[in-house]
N, C-alpha and C positions, 0 to 999 in steps of 0.2 A: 811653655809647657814643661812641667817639671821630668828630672828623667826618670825611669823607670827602674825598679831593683827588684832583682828574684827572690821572694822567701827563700831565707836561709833552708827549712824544712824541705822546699824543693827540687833547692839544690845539693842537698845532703841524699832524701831518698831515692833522687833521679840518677846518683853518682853509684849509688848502690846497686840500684836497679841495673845499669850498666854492666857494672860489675858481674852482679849476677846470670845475667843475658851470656855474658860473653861465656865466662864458668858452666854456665848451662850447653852452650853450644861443644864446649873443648870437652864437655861430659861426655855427648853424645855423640863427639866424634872419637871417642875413646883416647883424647891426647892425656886423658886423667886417669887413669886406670891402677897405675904405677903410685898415683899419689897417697892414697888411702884405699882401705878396703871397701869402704861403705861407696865408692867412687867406682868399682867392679861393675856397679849396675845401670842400665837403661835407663833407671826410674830415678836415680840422683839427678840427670840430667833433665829431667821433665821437673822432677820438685825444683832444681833451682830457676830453670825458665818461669815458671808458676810463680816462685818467689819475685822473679823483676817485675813480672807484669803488677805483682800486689803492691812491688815497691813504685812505680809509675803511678798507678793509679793513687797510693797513699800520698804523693811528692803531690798529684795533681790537684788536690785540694785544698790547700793554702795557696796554689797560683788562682785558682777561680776564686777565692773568695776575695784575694786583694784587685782581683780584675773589678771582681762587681762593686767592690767599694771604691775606686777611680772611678767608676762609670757612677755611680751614685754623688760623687765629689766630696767625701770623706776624706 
């Protein structure tokens, strides 16, 4: 069986997505407050959570489509 490799795409947006996650969390526990102004708010912390999950799900679609083309035996 040959071995397996992760689109690049989804390990690029999944890295991001991380990122973001994490940024989103340090938002709204206000360790980011001090960093920018636009970072003063609630709502930075919610749009960048919103941004990982967009970025997970975007990363998650070239890993199903290489899934289903191995399973196809392409």
């Amino acid at each position: 069986m040959a071995p397996r490799h992760w689109p690049a795409t989804f390990v690029v947006f999944t890295t991001l997505g991380g990122a973001g996650l994490l940024l989103g969390i340090a938002a709204l526990a206000g360790l980011l407050r001090n960093v920018h102004p636009l970072l003063n708010d609630d709502t930075a912390g919610w749009a960048l959570i919103v941004l990982a999950v967009a970025c997970f799900l975007t990363g998650g679609f070239p890993l199903v489509l290489r899934r289903l083309a191995e399973r196809e035996g392409a």
